[in-house]
Legacy VTK file of the C-alpha trace (Angstrom):
# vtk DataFile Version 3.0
C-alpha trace
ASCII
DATASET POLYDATA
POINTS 281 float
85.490 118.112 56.463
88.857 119.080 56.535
90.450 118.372 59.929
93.439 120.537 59.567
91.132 123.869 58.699
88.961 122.953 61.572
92.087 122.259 64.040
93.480 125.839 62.412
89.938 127.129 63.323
89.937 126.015 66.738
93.328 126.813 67.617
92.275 130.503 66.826
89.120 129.962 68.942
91.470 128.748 72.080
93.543 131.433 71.528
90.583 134.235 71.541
89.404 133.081 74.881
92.627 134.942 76.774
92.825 134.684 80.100
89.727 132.479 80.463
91.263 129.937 78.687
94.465 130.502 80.910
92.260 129.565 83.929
90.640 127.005 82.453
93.617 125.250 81.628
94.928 126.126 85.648
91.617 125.081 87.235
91.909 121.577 85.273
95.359 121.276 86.235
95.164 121.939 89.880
92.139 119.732 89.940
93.471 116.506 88.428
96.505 117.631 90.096
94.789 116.848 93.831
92.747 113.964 91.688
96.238 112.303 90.466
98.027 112.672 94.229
95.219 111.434 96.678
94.947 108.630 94.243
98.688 107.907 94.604
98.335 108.470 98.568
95.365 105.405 98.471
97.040 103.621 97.123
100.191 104.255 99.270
98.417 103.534 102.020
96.905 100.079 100.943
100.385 98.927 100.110
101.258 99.756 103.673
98.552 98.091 104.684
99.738 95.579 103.356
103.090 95.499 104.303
101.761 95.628 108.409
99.326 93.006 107.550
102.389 90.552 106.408
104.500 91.389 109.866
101.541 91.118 112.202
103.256 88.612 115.400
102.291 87.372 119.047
104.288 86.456 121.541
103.985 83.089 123.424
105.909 83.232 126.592
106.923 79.594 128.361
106.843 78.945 132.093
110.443 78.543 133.850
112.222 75.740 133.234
110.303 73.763 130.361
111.661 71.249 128.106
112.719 71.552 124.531
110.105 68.702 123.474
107.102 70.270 125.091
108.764 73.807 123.309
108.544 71.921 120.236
105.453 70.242 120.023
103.778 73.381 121.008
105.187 74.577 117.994
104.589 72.205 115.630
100.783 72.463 116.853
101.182 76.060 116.114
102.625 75.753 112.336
99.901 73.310 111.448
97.382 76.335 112.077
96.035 78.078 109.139
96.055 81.281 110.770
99.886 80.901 111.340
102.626 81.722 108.661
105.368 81.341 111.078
107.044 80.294 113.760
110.542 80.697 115.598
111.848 80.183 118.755
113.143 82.806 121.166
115.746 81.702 123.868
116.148 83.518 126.716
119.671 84.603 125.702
118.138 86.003 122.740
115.974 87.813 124.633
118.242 89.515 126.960
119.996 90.861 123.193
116.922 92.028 121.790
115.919 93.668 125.280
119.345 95.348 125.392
118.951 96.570 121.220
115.538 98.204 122.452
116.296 99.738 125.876
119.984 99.969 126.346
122.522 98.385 129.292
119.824 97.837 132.023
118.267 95.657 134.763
118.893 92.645 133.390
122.862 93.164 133.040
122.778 94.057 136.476
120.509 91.026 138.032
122.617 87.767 138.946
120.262 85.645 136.394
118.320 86.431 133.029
114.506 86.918 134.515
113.108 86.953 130.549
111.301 83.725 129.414
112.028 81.730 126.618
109.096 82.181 123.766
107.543 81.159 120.913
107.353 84.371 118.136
104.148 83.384 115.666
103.641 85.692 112.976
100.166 85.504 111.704
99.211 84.987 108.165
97.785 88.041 106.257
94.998 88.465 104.992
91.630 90.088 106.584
90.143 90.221 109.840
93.217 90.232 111.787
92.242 90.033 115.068
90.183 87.017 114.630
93.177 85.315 113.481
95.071 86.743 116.049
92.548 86.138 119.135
92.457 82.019 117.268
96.001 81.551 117.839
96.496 83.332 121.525
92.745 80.951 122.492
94.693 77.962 121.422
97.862 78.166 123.877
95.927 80.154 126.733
95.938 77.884 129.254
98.743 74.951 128.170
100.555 74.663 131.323
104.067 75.163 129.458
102.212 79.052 128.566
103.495 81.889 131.104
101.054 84.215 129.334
100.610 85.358 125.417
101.082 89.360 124.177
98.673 89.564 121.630
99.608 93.174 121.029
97.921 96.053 119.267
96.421 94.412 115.912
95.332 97.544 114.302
95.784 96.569 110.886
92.067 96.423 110.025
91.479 99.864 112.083
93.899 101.325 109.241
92.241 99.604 106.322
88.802 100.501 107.550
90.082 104.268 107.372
91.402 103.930 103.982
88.149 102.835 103.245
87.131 106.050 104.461
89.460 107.719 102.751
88.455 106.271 99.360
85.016 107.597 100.306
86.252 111.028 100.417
88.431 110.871 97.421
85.326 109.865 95.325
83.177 112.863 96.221
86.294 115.033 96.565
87.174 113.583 92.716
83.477 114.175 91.752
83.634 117.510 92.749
86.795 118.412 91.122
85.710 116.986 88.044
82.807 119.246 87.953
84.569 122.525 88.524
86.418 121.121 85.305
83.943 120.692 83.189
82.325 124.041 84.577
85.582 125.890 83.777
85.829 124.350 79.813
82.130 125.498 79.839
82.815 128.840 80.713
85.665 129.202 78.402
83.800 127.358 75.292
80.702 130.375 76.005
84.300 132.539 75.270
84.734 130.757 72.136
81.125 131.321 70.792
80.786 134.890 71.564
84.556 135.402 69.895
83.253 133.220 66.722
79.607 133.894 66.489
79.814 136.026 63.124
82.078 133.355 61.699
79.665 130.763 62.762
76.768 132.709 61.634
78.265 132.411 58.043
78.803 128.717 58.432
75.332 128.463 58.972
74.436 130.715 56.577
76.503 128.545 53.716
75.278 125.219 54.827
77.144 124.052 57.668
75.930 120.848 59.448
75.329 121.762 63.209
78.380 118.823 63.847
80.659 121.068 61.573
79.936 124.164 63.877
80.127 122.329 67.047
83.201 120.414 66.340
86.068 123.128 66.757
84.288 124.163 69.858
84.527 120.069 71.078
88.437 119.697 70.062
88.647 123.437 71.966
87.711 121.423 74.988
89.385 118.764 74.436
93.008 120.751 73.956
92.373 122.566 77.281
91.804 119.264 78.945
95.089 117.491 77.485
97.415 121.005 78.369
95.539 120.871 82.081
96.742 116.936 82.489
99.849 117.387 81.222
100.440 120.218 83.539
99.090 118.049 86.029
101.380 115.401 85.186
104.347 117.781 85.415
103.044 119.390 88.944
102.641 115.763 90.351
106.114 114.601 89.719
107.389 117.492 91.549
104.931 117.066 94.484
105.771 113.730 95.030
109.016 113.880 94.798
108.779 116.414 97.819
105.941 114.291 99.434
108.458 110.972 99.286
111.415 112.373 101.338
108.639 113.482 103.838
107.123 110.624 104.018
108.381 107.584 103.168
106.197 104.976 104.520
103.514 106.931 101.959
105.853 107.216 99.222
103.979 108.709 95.888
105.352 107.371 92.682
103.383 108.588 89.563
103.915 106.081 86.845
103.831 106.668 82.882
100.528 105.377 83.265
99.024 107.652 85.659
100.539 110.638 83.812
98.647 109.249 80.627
95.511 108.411 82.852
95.310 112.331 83.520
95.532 113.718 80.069
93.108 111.524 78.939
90.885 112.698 82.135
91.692 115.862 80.735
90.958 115.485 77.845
87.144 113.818 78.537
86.723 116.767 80.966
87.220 118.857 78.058
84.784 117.345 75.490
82.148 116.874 78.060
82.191 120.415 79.726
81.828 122.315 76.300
78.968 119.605 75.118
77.141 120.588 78.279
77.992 124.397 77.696
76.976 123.495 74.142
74.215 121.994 75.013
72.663 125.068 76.955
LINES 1 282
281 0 1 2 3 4 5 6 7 8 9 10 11 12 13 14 15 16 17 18 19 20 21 22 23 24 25 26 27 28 29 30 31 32 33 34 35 36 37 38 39 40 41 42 43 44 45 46 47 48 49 50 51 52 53 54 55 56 57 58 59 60 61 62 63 64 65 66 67 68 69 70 71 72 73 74 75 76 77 78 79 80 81 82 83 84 85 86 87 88 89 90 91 92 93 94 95 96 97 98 99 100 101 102 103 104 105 106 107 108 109 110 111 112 113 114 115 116 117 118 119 120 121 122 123 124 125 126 127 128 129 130 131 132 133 134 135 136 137 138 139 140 141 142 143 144 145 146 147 148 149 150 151 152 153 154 155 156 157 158 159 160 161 162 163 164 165 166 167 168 169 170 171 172 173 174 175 176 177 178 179 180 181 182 183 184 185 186 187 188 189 190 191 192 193 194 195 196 197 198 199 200 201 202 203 204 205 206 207 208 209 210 211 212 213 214 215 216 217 218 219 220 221 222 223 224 225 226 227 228 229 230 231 232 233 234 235 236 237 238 239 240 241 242 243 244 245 246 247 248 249 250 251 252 253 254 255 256 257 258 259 260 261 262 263 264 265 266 267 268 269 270 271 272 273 274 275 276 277 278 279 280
């Protein structure tokens, strides 16, 4: 079989479709379009997951007037924990700064003593199930008689990781669904081809032609509307996230090479399978 007659031959089948080749190629774009982005957004989100999980801290507030020992045997209790990552002391002069930074001149400048307690910051070592780790460290020091009290916080890492679970979920049947109307649109548009060809293909027949030699322009067909829809796909999604970045930041989208490359070849699979199923009918 000559491959460049039958590439000639289904160029000139892609080309008789019209305009339902023009949506074709649109639908598959726009679809792997929304496929290629909430990808990007997961996994966005599971890098700032991440991130949160590796800055998760307590604070362990000391009683007035305790001794730098006790401070420091507390804390060398604390860094021997394998929940704990880290460990620094907070003086109440540093307090008063970092109370100021937050809030402004206030209260404090205007009492005749500093009323915040010295602490102990821990950050907590990531990984999952944060609040267990969390709740082991604040169970440990509840109740030393050098502790004032502990702020545990809002640990809501896991809440957000659970709902990116979620939102993998979605983005599976969202991505199944989208890669249906695909394939249904390549079918659609292949039916095109085989009405615009079926005399031509009725002399193939007619001289001989192996059902594989009919079929295969009609596959490639699919498979060239499935490479233009990822690389307009590609194209869309560099200009979508570079809109979506400024926006958010804390989500930035950053399509790689690779995820350009991923959607052509998508593309093109979409392609060959929706005009074997439309073939296959």
């Amino acid at each position: 079989m000559d491959f460049l007659l039958v590439l000639r031959e289904t160029l000139r089948g892609v080309a008789r479709t019209g305009i339902a080749g023009v949506i074709s190629v649109a639908t598959i774009g726009v679809s792997l379009l929304v496929l290629g982005w909430f990808g990007q957004v997961i996994v966005g989100a599971h890098a700032l997951v991440d991130h949160l999980r590796e800055h998760v801290e307590i604070d362990i507030y000391f009683v007035e007037g305790v001794s730098q020992q006790r401070v420091f045997a507390l804390e060398r209790t604390l860094k021997g924990m394998p929940e704990v990552a880290e460990v620094a002391y907070v003086d109440q002069d540093t307090a008063a700064k970092e109370f100021r930074a937050l809030f402004g001149p206030s209260m404090v400048d205007a009492l005749s003593r500093n009323p915040l307690p010295a602490s102990l910051r821990v950050r907590i070592a990531p990984g999952a199930d944060m609040p267990r780790r969390t709740r082991a460290v604040a169970m440990a020091v509840s109740g030393h008689e050098t502790v004032e009290g502990v702020n545990v916080g809002d640990v809501w890492v896991d809440a957000l990781a659970r709902f990116v679970q979620v939102i993998i979920g979605v983005g599976l049947v969202l991505g199944s669904a989208l890669c249906l109307a695909c394939a249904f649109a390549v079918g659609n548009t292949t039916k095109s081809m085989v009405l615009a060809q079926r005399d031509a293909i009725e002399i193939m027949r007619l001289v001989g032609a192996t059902e594989a030699t009919v079929r295969m322009p009609l596959w490639i067909g699919g498979a060239i509307q499935g490479v233009a829809g990822g690389l307009l796909a590609s194209a869309m999604l560099s200009y979508v996230a570079s809109w979506w970045t400024v926006r958010v930041p804390d989500l930035a989208v950053r399509p790689s090479v690779e995820m350009g490359f991923g959607l052509v070849v998508i593309g093109a699979a979409l392609g060959v399978i929706g005009s074997w199923g439309s073939l296959k009918k």
